[in-house]
Each structure stands twice: as structure tokens, then as C-alpha cells.
C-alpha positions as CSV (number, residue, x, y, z in Angstrom):
1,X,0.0,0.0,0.0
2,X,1.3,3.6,-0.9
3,X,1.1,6.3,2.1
4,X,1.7,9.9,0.7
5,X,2.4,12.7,3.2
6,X,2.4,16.0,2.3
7,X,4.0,19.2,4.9
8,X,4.8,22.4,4.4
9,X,1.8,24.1,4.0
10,X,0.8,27.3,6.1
11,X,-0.1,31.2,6.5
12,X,2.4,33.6,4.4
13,X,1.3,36.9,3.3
14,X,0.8,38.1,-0.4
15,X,4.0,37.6,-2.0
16,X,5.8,35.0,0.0
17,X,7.0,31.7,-0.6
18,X,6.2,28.0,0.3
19,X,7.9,24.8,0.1
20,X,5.7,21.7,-0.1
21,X,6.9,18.2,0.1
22,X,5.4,14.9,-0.3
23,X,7.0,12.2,0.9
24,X,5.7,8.2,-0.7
25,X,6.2,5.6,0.9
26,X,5.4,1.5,0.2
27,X,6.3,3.0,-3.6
28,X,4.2,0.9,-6.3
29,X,5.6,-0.9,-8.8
30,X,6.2,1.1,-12.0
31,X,5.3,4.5,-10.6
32,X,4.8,6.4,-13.5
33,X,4.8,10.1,-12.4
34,X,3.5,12.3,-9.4
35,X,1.5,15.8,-9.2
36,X,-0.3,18.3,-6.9
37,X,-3.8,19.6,-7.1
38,X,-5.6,22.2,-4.9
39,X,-8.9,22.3,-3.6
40,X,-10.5,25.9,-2.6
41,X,-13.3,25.9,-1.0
42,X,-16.6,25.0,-3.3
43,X,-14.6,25.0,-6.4
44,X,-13.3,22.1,-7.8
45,X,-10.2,19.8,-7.0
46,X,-7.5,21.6,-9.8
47,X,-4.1,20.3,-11.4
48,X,-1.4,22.5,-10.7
49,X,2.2,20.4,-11.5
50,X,3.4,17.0,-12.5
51,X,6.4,15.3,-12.7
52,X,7.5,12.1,-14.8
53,X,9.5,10.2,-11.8
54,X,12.0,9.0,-14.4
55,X,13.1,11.9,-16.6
56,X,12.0,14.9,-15.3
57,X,9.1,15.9,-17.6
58,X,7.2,18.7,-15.8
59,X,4.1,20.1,-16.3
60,X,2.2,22.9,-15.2
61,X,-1.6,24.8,-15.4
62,X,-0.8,28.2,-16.7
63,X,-2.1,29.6,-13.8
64,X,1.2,28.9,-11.7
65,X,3.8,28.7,-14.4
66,X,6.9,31.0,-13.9
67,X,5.7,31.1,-9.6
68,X,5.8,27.5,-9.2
69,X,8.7,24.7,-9.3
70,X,8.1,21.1,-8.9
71,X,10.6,18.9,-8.2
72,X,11.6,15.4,-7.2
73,X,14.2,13.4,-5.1
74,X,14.2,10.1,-6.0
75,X,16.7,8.4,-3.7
76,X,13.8,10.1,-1.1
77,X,10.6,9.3,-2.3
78,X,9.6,12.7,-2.4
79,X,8.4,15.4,-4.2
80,X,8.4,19.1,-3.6
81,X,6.4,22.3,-4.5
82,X,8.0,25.2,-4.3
83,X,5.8,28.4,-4.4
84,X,6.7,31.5,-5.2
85,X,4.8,34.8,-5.7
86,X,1.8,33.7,-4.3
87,X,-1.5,35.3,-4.5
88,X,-4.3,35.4,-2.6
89,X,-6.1,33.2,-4.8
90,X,-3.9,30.5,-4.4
91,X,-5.6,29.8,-0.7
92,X,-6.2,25.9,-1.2
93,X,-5.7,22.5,0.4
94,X,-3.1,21.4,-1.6
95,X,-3.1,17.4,-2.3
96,X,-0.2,15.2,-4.0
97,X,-1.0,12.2,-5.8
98,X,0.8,9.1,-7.3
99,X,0.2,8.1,-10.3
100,X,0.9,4.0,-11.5
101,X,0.0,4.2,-15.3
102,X,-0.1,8.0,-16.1
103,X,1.1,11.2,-15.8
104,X,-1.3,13.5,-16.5
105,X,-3.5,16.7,-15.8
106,X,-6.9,14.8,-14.6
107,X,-7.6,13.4,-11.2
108,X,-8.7,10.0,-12.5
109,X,-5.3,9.8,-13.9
110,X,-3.7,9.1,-10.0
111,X,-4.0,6.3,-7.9
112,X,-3.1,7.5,-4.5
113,X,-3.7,10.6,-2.7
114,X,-2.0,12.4,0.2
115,X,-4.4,13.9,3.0
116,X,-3.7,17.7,2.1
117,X,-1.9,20.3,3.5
118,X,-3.2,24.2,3.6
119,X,-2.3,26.7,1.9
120,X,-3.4,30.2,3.2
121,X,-2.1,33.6,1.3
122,X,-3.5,36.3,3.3
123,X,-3.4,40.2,1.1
């Protein structure tokens, strides 16, 4: 079974700077890649980043690219968000997933989920 276990999250003003990390453990065979989404409240769970975990393919929605870096460590397990610039309306709960078979932009495309860590960006 694969455990994902996201930290980092918090309040920083307008401006500042995050660094999220999600750590996997009990890794699945053939992990494919890994991403983050965010959840404000009543809108919609949203893809923000992904990264092939062999390779270093990234991807990002437009709304974060240039503010946002997502990285992995391999030899760890674990991937990181690192958030710059950030904006009030990037208040979420921030998720990671795991994905087994794709890497992608959809939810369905991830087959484990973290528990979330908040993100507040007060003005």
C-alpha cells in the first residue's frame, strides 16, 4: 500500500514563498509520475504540476507557471512544490497524488492521494 504525506503548507502573506513536500512511501511498482492539485473551498479539485519520476518531464496549469517549481528526489521518495509569488487566490488545500500508469492533468489519472496540507495567502 502507498502512504503519501504531504508538509509544508501554512499562512504567508501576499508575496511570499512556500515549500511543499510529499513524501511516498510503500512505492508501487512502475510508478509512473506524481502531481499536486488544490482544492479551494466549493470549487473544484485543480491540477497544478506534474512530474515524470524518471526523466524529469514537468508540467504545469498556466495559472502557476513561472511562480511555481516542482521537483523530485528520488533516492527520497519525495516530491516538492515550491511556491513563489503567491496570491491570494492560491488559498487551497493542496493534495499530491501518485500516479501508477499515467502522468497526467486529470484526477482520475492518479491512484493515490496524500491527506492535504493548507495553503493560506493572506493580502
Amino acid at each position: 500500500q502507498v502512504q503519501l504525506v504531504e508538509s509544508g503548507g501554512g499562512l504567508v502573506q501576499a508575496g511570499g514563498s512556500l515549500r511543499l513536500s510529499c513524501a511516498a512511501s510503500g512505492r508501487a511498482f512502475g510508478t509512473y509520475g506524481m502531481g499536486w492539485f488544490r482544492q479551494a473551498p466549493g470549487k473544484e479539485r485543480e491540477f497544478v504540476a506534474a512530474i515524470s519520476w524518471s526523466g524529469g518531464n514537468t508540467y504545469y496549469a498556466d495559472f502557476v507557471k513561472g511562480r511555481f517549481t516542482i521537483s523530485s528526489d528520488n533516492a527520497k521518495n519525495t516530491v516538492y512544490l515550491q511556491m513563489n509569488s503567491l496570491k491570494p487566490e492560491d488559498t487551497a488545500v493542496y493534495y499530491c497524488a501518485l500516479g501508477t500508469r499515467f502522468l497526467g492533468r486529470n484526477a482520475w489519472e492518479y491512484d493515490y492521494w496524500g491527506q492535504g496540507t493548507q495553503v493560506t495567502v493572506s493580502s
